[in-house]
N, C-alpha and C positions, 0 to 999 in steps of 0.2 A: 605447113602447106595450106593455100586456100584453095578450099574448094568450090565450085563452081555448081551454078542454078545447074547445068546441063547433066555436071556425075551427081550430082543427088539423085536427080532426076532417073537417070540411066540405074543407080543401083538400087531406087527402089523399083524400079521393073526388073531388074538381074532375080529381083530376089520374090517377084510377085506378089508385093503386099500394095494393098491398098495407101491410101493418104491415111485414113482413119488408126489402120493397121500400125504405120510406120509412127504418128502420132501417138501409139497407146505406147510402145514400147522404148518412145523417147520422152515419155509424160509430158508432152506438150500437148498442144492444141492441134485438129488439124487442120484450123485454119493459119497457124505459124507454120505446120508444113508446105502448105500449099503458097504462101509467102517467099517462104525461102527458094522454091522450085520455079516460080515464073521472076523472078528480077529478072535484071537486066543483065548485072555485073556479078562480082563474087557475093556469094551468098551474105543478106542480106540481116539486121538483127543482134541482138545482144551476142558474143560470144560463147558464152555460157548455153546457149539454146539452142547456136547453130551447133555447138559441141556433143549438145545431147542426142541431137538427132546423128551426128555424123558418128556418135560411138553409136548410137543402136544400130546402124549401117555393118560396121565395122563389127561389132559382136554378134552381127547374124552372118560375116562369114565376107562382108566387101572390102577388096584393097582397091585405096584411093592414090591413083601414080601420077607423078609430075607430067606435063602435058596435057591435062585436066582428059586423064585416061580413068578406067574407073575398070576390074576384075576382082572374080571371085577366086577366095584364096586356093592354091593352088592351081589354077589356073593358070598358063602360059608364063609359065617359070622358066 
């Protein structure tokens, strides 16, 4: 599934971490976060980078749903 500048976006506020935040826990950069989160189109970048941020997402608790939906787990099941 791709995901989208807007569910990055949306689940690092779900989850109230900073840019800086969400970059320490994906060992990126943040300014590769902040990359990914204003494109245009689907996120944006090597593979491998958008993946690392989108598992730190994803291992603090974000499900990412077709429809470029974005909730926390257990949430509206």
């Amino acid at each position: 599934m791709t995901v989208t500048p807007a569910q990055f976006r949306a689940a690092r506020a779900m989850l109230n971490l900073s840019r800086a935040d969400l970059a320490e826990r994906a060992n990126v950069s943040r300014k590769t976060v902040e990359r990914i989160e204003v494109a245009e189109a689907a996120a944006p970048g090597r593979y491998a980078t958008t993946g690392a941020v989108q598992g730190a997402l994803e291992a603090a608790g974000v499900v990412f749903t077709e429809g470029q939906g974005v909730r926390l787990q257990g949430a509206g099941r």
